[in-house]
PDB file of N, CA, C and O in Angstrom, chain B, residues numbered from 101:
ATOM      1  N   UNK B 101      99.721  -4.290  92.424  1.00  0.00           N
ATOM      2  CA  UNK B 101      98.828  -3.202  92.095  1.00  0.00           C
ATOM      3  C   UNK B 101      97.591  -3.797  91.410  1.00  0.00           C
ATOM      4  O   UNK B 101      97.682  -4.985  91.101  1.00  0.00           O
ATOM      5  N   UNK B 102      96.502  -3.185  91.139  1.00  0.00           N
ATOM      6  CA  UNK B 102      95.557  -3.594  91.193  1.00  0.00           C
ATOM      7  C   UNK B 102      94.528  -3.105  90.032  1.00  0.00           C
ATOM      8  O   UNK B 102      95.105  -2.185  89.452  1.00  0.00           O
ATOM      9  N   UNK B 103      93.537  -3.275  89.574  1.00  0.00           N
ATOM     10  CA  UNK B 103      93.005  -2.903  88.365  1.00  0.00           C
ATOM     11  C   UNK B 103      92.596  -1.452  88.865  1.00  0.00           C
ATOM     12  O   UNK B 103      92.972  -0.450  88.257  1.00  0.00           O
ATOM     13  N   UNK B 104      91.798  -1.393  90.015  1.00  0.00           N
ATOM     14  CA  UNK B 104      91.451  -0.033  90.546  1.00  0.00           C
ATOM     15  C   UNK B 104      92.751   0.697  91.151  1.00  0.00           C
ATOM     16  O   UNK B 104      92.853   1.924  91.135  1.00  0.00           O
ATOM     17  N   UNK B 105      93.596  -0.031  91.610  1.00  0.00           N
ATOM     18  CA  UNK B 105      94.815   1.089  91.432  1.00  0.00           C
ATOM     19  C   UNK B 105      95.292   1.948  90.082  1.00  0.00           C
ATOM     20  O   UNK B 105      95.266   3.163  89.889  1.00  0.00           O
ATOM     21  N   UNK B 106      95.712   0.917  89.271  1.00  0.00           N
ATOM     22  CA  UNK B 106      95.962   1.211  87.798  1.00  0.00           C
ATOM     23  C   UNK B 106      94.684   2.433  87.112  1.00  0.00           C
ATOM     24  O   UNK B 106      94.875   3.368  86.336  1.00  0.00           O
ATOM     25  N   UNK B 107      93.550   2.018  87.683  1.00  0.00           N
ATOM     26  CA  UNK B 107      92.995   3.285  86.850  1.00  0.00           C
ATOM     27  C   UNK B 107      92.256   4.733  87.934  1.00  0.00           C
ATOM     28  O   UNK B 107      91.434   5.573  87.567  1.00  0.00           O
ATOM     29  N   UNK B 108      93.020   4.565  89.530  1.00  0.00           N
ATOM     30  CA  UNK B 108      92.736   5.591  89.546  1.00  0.00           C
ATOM     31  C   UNK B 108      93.888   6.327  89.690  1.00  0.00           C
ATOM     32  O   UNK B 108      93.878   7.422  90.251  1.00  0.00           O
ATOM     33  N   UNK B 109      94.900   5.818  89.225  1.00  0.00           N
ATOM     34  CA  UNK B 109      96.663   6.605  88.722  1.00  0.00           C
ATOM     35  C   UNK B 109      96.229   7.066  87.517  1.00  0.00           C
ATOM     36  O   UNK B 109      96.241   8.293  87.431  1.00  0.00           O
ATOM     37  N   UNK B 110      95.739   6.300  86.283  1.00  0.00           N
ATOM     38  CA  UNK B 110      95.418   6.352  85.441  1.00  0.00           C
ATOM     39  C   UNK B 110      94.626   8.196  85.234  1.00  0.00           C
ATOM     40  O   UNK B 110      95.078   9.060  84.483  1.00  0.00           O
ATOM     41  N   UNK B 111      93.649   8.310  85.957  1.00  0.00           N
ATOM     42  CA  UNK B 111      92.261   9.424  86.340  1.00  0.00           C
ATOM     43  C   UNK B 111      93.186  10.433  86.863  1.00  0.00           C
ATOM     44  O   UNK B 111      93.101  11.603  86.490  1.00  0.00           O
ATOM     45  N   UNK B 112      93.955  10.091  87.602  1.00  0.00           N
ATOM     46  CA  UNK B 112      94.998  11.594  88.607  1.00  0.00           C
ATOM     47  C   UNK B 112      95.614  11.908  87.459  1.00  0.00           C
ATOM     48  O   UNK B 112      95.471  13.072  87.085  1.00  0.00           O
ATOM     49  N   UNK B 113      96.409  11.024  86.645  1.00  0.00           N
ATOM     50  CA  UNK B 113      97.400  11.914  85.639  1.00  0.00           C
ATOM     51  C   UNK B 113      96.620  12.240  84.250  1.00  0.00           C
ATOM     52  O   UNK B 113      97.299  12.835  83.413  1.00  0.00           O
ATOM     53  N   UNK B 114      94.985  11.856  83.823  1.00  0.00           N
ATOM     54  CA  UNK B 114      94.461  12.342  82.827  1.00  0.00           C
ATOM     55  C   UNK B 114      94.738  11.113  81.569  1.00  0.00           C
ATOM     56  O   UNK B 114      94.426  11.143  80.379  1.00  0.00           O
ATOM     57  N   UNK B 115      95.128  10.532  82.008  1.00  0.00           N
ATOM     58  CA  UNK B 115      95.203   8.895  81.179  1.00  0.00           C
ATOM     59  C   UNK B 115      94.245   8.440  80.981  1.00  0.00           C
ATOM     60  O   UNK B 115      93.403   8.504  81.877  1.00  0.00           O
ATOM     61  N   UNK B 116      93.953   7.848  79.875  1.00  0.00           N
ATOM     62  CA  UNK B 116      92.706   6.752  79.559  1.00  0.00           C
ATOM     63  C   UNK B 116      93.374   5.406  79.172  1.00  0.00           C
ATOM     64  O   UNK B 116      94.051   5.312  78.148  1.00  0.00           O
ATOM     65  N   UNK B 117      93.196   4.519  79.894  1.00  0.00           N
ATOM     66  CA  UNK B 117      93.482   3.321  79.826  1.00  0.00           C
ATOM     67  C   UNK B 117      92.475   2.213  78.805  1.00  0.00           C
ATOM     68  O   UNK B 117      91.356   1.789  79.093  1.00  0.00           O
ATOM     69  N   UNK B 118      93.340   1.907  77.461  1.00  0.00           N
ATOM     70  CA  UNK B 118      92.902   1.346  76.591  1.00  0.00           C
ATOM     71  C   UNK B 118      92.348  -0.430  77.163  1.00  0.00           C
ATOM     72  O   UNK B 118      92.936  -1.005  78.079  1.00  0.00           O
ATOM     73  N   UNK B 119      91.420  -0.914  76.578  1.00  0.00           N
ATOM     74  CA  UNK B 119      91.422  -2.046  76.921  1.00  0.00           C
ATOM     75  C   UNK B 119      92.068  -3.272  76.578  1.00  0.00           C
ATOM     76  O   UNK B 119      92.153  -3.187  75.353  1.00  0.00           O
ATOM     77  N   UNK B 120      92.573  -4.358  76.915  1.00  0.00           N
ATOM     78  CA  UNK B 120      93.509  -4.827  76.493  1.00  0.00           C
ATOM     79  C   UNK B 120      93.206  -5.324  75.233  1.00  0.00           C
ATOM     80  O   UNK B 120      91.976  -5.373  75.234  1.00  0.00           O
ATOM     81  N   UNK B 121      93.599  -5.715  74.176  1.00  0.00           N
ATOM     82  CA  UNK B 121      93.206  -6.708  73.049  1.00  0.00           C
ATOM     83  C   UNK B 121      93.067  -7.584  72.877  1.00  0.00           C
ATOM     84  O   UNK B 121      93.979  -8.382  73.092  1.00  0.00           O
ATOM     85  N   UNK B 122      91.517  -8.118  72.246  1.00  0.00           N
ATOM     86  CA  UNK B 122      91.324  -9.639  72.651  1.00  0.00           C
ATOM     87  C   UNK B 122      92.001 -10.260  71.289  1.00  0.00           C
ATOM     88  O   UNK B 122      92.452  -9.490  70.440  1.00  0.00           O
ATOM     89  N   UNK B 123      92.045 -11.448  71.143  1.00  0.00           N
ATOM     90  CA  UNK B 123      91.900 -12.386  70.185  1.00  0.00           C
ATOM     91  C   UNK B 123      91.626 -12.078  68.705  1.00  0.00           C
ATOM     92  O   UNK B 123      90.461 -11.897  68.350  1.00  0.00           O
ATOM     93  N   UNK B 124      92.474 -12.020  67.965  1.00  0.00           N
ATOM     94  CA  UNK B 124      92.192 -11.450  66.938  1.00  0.00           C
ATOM     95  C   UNK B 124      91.379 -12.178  65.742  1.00  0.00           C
ATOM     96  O   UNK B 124      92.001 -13.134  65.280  1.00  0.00           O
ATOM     97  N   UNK B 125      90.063 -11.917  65.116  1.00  0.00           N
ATOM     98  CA  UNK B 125      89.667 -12.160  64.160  1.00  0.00           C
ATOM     99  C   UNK B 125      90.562 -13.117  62.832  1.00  0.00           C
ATOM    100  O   UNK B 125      91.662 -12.729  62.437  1.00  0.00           O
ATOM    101  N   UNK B 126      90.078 -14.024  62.424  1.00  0.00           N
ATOM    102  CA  UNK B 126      90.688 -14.363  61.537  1.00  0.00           C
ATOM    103  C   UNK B 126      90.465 -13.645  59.976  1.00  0.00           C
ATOM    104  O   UNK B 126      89.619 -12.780  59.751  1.00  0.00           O
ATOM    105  N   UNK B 127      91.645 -14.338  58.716  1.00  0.00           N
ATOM    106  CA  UNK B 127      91.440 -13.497  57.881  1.00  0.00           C
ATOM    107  C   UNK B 127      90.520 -14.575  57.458  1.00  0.00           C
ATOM    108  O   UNK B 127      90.393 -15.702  57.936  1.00  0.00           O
ATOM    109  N   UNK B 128      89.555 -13.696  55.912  1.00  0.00           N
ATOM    110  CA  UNK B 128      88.811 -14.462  55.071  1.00  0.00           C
ATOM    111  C   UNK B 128      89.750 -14.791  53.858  1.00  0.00           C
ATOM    112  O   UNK B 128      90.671 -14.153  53.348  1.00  0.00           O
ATOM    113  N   UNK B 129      89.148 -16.112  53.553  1.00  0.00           N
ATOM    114  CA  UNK B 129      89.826 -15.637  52.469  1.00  0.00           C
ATOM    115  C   UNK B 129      90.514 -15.477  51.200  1.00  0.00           C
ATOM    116  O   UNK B 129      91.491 -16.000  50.664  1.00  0.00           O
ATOM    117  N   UNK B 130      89.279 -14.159  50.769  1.00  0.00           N
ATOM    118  CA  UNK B 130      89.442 -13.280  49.856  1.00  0.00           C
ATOM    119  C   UNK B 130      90.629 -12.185  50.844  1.00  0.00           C
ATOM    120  O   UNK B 130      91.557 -11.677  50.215  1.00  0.00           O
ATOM    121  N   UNK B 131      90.546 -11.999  51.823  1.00  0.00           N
ATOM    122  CA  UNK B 131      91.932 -11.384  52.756  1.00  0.00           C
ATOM    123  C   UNK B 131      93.034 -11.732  52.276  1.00  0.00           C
ATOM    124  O   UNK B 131      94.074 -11.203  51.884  1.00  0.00           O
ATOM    125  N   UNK B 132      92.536 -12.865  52.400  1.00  0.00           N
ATOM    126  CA  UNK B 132      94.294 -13.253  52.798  1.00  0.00           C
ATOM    127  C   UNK B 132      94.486 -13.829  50.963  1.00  0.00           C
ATOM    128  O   UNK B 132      95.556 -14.424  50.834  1.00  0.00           O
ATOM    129  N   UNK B 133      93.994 -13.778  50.159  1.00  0.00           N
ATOM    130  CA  UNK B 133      94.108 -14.020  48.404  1.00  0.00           C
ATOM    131  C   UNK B 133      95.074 -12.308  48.082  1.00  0.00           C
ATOM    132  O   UNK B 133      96.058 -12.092  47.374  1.00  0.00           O
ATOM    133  N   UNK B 134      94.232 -11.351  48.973  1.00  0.00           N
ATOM    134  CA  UNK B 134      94.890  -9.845  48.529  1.00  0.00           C
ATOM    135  C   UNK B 134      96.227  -9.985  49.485  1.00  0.00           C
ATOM    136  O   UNK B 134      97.265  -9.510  49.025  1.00  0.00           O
ATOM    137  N   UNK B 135      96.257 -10.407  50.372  1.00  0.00           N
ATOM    138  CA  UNK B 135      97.653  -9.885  51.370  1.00  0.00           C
ATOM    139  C   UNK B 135      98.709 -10.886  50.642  1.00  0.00           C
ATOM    140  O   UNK B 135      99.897 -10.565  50.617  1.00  0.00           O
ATOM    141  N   UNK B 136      98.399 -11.737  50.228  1.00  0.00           N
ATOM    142  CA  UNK B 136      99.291 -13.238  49.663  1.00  0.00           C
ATOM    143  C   UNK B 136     100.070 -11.922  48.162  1.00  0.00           C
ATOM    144  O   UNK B 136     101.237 -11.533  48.132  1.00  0.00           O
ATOM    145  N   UNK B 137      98.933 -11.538  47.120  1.00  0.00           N
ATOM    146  CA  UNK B 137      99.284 -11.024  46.284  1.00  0.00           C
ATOM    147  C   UNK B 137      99.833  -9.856  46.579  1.00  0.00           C
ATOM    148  O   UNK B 137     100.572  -9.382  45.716  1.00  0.00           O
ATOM    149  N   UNK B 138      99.624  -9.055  47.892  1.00  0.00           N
ATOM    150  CA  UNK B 138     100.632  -7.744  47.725  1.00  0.00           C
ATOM    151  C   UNK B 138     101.796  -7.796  48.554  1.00  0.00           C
ATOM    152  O   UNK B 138     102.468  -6.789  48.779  1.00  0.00           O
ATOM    153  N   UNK B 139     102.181  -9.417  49.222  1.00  0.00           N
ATOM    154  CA  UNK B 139     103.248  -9.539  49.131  1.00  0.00           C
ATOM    155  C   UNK B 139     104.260  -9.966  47.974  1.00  0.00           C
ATOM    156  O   UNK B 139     105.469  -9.759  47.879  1.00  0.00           O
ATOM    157  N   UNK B 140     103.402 -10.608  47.149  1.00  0.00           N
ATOM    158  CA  UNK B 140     103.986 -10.928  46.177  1.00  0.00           C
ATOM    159  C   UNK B 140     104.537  -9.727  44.948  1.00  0.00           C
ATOM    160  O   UNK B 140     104.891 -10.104  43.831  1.00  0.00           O
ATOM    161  N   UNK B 141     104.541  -8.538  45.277  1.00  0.00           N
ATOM    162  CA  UNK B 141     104.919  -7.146  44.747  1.00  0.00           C
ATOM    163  C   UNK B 141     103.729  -6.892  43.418  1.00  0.00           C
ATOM    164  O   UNK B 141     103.945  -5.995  42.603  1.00  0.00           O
ATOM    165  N   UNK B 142     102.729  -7.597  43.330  1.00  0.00           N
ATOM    166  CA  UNK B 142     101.309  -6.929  42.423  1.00  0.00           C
ATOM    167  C   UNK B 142     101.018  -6.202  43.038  1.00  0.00           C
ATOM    168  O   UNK B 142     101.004  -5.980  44.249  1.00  0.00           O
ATOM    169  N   UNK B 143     100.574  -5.463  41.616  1.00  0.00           N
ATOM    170  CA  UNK B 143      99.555  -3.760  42.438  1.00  0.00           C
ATOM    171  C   UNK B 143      98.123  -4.523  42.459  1.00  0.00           C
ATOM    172  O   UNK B 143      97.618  -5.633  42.296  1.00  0.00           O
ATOM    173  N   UNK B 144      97.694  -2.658  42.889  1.00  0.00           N
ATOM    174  CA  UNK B 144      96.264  -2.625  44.040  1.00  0.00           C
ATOM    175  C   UNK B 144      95.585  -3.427  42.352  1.00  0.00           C
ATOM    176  O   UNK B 144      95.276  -4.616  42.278  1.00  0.00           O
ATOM    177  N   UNK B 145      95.484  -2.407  41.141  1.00  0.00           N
ATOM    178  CA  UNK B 145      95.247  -2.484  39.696  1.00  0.00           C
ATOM    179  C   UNK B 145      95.294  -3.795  39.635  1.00  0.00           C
ATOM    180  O   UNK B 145      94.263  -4.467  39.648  1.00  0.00           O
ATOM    181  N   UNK B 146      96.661  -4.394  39.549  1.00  0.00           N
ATOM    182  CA  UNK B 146      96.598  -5.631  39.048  1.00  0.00           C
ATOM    183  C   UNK B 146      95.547  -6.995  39.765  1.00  0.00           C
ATOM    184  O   UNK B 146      94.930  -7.927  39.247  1.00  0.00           O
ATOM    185  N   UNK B 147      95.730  -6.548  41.125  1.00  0.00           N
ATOM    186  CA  UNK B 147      95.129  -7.476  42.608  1.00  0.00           C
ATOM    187  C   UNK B 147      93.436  -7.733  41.590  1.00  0.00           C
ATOM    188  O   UNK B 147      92.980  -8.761  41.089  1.00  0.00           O
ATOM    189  N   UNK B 148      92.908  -6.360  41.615  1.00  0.00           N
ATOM    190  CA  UNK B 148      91.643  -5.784  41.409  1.00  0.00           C
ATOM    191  C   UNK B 148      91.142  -6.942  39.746  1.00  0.00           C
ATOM    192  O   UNK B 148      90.224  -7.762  39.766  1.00  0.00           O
ATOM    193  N   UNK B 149      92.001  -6.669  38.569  1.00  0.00           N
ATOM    194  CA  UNK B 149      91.797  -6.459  37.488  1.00  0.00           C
ATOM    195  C   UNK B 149      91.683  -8.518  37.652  1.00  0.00           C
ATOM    196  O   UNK B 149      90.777  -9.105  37.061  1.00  0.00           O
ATOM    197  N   UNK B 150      92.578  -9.191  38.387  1.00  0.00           N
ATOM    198  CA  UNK B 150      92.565 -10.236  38.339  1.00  0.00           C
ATOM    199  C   UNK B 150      91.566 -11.262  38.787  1.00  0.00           C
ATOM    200  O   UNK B 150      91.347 -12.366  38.287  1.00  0.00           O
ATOM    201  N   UNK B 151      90.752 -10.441  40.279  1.00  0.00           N
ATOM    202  CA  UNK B 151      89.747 -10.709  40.631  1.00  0.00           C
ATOM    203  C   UNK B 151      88.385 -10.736  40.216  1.00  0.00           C
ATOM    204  O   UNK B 151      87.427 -11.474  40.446  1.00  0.00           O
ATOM    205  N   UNK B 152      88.618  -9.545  39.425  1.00  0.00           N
ATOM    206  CA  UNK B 152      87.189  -8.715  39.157  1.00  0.00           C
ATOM    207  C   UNK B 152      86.529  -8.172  40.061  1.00  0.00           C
ATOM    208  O   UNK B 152      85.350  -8.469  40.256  1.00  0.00           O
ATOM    209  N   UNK B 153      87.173  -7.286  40.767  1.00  0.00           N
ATOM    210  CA  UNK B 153      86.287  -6.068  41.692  1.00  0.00           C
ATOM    211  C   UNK B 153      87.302  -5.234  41.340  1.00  0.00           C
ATOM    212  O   UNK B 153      88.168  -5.438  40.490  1.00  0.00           O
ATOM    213  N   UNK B 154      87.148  -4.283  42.040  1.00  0.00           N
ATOM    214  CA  UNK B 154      87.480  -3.182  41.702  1.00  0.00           C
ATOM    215  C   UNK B 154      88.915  -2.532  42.962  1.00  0.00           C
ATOM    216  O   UNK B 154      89.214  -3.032  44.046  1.00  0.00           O
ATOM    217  N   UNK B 155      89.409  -1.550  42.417  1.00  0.00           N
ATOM    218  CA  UNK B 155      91.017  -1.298  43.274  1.00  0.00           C
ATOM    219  C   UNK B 155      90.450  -0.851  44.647  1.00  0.00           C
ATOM    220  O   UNK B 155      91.151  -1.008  45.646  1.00  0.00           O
ATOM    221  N   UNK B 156      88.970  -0.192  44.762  1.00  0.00           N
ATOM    222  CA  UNK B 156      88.704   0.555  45.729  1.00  0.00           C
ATOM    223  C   UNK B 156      88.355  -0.601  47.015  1.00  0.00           C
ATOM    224  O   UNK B 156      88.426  -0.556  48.243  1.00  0.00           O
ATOM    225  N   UNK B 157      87.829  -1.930  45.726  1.00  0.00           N
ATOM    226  CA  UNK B 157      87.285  -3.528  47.211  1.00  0.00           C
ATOM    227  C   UNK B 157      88.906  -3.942  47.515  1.00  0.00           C
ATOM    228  O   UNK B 157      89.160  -4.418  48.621  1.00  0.00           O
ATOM    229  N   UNK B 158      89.890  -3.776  46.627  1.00  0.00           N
ATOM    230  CA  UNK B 158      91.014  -4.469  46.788  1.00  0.00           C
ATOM    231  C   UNK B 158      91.711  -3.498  48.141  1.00  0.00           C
ATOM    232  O   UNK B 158      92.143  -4.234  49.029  1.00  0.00           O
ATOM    233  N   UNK B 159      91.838  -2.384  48.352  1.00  0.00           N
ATOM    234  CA  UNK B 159      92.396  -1.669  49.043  1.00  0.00           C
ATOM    235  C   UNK B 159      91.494  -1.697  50.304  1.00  0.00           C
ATOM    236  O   UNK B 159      91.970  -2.143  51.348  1.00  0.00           O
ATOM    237  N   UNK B 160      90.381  -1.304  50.269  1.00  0.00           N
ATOM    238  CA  UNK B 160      89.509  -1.840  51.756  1.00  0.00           C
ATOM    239  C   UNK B 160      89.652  -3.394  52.426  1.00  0.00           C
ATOM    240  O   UNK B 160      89.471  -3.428  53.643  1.00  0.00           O
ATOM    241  N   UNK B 161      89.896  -4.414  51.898  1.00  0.00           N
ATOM    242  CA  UNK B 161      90.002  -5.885  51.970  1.00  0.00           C
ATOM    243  C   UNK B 161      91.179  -5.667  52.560  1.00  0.00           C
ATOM    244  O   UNK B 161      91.430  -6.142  53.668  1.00  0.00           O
ATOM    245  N   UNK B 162      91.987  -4.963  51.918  1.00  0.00           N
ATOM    246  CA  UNK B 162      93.242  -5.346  51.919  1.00  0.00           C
ATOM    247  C   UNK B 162      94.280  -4.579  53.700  1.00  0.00           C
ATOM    248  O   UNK B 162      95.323  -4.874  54.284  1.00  0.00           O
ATOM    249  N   UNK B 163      93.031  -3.416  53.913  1.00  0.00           N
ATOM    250  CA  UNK B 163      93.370  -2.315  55.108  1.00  0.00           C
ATOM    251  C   UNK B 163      92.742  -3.270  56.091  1.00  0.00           C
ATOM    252  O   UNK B 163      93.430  -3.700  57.017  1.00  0.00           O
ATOM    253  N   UNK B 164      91.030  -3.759  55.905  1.00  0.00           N
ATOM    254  CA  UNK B 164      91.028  -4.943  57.443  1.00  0.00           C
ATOM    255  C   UNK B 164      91.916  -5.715  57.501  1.00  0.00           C
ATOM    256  O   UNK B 164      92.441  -5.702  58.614  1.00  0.00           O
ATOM    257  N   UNK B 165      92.421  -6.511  56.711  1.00  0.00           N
ATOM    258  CA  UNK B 165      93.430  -7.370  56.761  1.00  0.00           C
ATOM    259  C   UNK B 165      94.323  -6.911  57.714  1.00  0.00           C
ATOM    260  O   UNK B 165      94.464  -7.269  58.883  1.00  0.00           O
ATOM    261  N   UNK B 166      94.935  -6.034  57.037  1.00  0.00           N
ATOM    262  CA  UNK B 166      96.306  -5.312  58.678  1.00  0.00           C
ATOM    263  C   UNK B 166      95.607  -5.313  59.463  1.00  0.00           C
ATOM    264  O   UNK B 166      95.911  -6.206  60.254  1.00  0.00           O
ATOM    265  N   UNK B 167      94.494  -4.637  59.850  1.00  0.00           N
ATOM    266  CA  UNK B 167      94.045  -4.040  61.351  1.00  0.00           C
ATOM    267  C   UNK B 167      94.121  -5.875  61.836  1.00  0.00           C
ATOM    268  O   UNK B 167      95.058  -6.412  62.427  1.00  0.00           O
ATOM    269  N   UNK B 168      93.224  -6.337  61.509  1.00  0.00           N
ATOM    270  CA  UNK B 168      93.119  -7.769  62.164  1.00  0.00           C
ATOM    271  C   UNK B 168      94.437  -8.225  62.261  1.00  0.00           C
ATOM    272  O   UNK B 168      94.434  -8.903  63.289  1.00  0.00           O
ATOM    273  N   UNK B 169      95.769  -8.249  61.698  1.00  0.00           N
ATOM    274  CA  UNK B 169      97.013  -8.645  61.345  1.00  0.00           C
ATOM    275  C   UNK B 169      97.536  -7.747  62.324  1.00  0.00           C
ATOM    276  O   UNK B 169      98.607  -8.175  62.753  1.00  0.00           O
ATOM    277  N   UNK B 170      97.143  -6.521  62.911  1.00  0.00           N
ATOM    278  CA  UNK B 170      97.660  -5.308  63.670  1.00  0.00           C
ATOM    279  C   UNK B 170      99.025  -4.542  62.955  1.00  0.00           C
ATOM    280  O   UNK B 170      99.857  -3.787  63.458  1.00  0.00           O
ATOM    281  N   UNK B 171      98.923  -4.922  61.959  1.00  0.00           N
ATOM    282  CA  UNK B 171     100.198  -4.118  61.161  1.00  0.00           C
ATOM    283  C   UNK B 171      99.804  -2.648  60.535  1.00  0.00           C
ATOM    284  O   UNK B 171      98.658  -2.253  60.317  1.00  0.00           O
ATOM    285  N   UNK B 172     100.626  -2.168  60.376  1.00  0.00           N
ATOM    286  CA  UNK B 172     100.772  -0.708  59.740  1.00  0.00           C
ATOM    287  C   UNK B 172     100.088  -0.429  58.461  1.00  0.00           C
ATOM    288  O   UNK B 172      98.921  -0.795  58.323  1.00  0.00           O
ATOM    289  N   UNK B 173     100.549   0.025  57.762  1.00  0.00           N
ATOM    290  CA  UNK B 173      99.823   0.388  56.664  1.00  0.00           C
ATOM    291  C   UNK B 173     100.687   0.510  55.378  1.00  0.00           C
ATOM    292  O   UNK B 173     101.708   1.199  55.369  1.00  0.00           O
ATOM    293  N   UNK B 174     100.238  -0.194  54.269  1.00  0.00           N
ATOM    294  CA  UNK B 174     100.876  -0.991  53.167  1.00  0.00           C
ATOM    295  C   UNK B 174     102.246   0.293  52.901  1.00  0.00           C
ATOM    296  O   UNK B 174     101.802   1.437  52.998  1.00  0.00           O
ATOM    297  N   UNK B 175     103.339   0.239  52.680  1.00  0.00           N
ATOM    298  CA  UNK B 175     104.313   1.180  52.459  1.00  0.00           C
ATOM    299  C   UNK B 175     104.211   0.811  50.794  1.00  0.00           C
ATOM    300  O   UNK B 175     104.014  -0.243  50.189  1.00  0.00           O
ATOM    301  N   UNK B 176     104.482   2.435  50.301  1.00  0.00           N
ATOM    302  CA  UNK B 176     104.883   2.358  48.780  1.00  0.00           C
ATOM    303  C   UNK B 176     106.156   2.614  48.735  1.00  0.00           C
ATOM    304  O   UNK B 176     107.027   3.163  49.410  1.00  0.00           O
ATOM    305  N   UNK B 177     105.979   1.895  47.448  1.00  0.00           N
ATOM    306  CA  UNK B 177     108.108   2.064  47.448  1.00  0.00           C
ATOM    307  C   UNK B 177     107.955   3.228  46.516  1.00  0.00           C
ATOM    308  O   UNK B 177     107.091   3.607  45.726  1.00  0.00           O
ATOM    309  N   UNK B 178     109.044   3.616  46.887  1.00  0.00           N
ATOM    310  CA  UNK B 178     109.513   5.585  46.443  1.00  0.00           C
ATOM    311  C   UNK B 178     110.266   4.631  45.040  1.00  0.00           C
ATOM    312  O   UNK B 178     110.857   3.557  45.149  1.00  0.00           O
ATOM    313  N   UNK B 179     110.019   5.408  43.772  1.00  0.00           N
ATOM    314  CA  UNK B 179     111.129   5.338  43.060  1.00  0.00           C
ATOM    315  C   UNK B 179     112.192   6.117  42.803  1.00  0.00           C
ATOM    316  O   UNK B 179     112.078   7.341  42.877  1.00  0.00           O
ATOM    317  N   UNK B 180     113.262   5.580  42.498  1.00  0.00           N
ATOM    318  CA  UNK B 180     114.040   6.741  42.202  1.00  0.00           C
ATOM    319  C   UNK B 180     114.038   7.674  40.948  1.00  0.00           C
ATOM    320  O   UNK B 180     113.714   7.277  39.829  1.00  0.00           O
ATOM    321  N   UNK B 181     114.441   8.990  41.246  1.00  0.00           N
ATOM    322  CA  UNK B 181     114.063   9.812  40.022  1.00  0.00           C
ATOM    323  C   UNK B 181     115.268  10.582  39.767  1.00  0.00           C
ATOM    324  O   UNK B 181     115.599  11.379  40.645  1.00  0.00           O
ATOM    325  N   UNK B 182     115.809  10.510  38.977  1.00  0.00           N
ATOM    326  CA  UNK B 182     117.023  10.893  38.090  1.00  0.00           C
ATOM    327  C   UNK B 182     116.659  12.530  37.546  1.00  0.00           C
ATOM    328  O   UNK B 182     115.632  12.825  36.935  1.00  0.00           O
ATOM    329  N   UNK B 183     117.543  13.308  37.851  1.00  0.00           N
ATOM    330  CA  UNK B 183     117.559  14.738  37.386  1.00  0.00           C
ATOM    331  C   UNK B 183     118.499  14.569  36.151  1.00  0.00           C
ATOM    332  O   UNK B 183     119.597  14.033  35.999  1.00  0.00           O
ATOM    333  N   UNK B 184     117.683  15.201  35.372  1.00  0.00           N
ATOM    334  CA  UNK B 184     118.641  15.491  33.767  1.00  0.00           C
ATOM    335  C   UNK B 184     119.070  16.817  34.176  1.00  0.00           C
ATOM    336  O   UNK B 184     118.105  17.573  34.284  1.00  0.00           O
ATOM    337  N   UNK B 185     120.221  17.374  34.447  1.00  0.00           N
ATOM    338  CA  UNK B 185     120.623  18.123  34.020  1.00  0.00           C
ATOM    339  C   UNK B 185     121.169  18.867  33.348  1.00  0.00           C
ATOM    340  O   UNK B 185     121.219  20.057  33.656  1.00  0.00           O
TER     341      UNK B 185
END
């Protein structure tokens, strides 16, 4: 099958065919200084306070990083919370 096969199957069923992904960007890095530290279980606060910028450069730095990395998006850990009853 063929590239013009593939996208005029693609056009009949209402599909848009993404383009493939090239080569991914490397990190900088001040990237890869934040991804190193929020594996290391420091917060956004701490990342920020250590650098000297601020939580809002630490969390943007820290979101290209995945996209270029193609990963998800940083998970917070839930704590647990104890009911007094």
């Amino acid at each position: 099958m063929t590239i013009a096969d593939l996208q005029s199957v693609a056009s009949f069923h209402g599909w848009i065919l993404a383009p493939r992904p090239g080569p991914r960007a490397p990190l900088t890095p001040r990237e890869r200084q934040i991804v190193d530290s929020v594996l290391s279980g420091r917060t956004t606060k701490e990342i920020a306070f250590d650098l000297g910028v601020s939580d809002t450069t630490v969390r943007v730095l820290y979101s290209r990083a995945m996209k270029k990395l193609g990963r998800s998006k940083r998970k917070r850990k839930k704590s647990k919370q104890t009911s007094h009853a």
